[in-house]
C-alpha positions in Angstrom: 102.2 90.4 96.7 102.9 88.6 93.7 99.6 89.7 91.8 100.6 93.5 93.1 103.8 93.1 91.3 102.2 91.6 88.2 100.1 94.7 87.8 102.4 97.8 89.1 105.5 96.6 88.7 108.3 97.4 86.8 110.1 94.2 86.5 109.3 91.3 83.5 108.2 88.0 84.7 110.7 86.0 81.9 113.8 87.3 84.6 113.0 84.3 86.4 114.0 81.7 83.2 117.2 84.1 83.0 117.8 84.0 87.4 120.3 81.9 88.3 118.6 79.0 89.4 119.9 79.0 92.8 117.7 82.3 93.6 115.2 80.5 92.6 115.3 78.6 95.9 114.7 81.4 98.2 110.8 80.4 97.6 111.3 76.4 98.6 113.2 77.3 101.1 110.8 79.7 102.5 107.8 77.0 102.6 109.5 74.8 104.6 110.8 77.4 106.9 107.3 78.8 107.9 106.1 74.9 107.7 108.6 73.7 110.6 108.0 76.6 112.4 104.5 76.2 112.2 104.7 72.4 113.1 107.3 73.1 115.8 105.5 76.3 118.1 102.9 73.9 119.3 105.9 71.3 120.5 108.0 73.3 122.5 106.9 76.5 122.2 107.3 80.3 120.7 110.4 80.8 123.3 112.1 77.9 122.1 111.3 77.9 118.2 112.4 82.0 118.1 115.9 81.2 120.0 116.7 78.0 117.9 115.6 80.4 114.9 118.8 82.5 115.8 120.6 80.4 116.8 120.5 78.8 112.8 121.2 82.4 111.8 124.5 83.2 113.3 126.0 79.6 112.2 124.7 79.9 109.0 126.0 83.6 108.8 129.5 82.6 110.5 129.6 80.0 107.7 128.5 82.3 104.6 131.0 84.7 105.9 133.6 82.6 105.9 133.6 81.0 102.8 132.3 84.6 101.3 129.6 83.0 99.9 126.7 85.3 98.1 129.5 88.0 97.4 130.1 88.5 101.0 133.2 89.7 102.3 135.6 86.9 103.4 135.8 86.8 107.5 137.1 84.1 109.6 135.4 82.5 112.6 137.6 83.8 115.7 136.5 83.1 119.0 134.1 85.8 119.8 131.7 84.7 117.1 132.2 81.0 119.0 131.5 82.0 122.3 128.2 84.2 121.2 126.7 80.9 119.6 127.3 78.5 122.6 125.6 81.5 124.9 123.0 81.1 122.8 122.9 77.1 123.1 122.7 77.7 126.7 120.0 80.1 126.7 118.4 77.5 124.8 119.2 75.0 127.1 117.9 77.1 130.5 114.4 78.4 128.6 113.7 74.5 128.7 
């Protein structure tokens, strides 16, 4: 992808000495995503891995919205949001 970008793309590569260096992260971050899921699968299994997976999403989302981090709109945590992440605990829970 990156080499198809090089050649085809309209974008300059010196953007990433201008980037705010905390984009920058989205590519560290990525590595040791895919290396924990890698490492985990063969532990306890796809099931597992995918639902702890989203689980990580919707706290993480429920925390970027609150705070309105990355120019997100500002929304509390009401209870709703609460009671959909501790379903998903316990879906967790019964796949083991």
């Amino acid at each position: 992808m990156g080499l198809l970008w090089l050649f085809f793309g309209k974008g300059r590569l010196s953007y990433t000495l201008e980037a705010p260096k905390w984009s920058l992260l989205g590519g560290v971050l990525g590595v040791v995503y895919l290396t924990s899921i890698v490492v985990s699968v063969p532990y306890v299994g796809v099931g597992i891995t995918m639902v702890a997976v989203i689980i990580g999403q919707l706290v993480m989302s429920m925390v970027i919205e609150h705070f309105g981090w990355l120019g997100s709109k500002k929304t509390r945590i009401n209870k709703e949001k609460i009671f959909a992440v501790i379903s998903m605990i316990i879906a967790l829970i019964l796949i083991n």
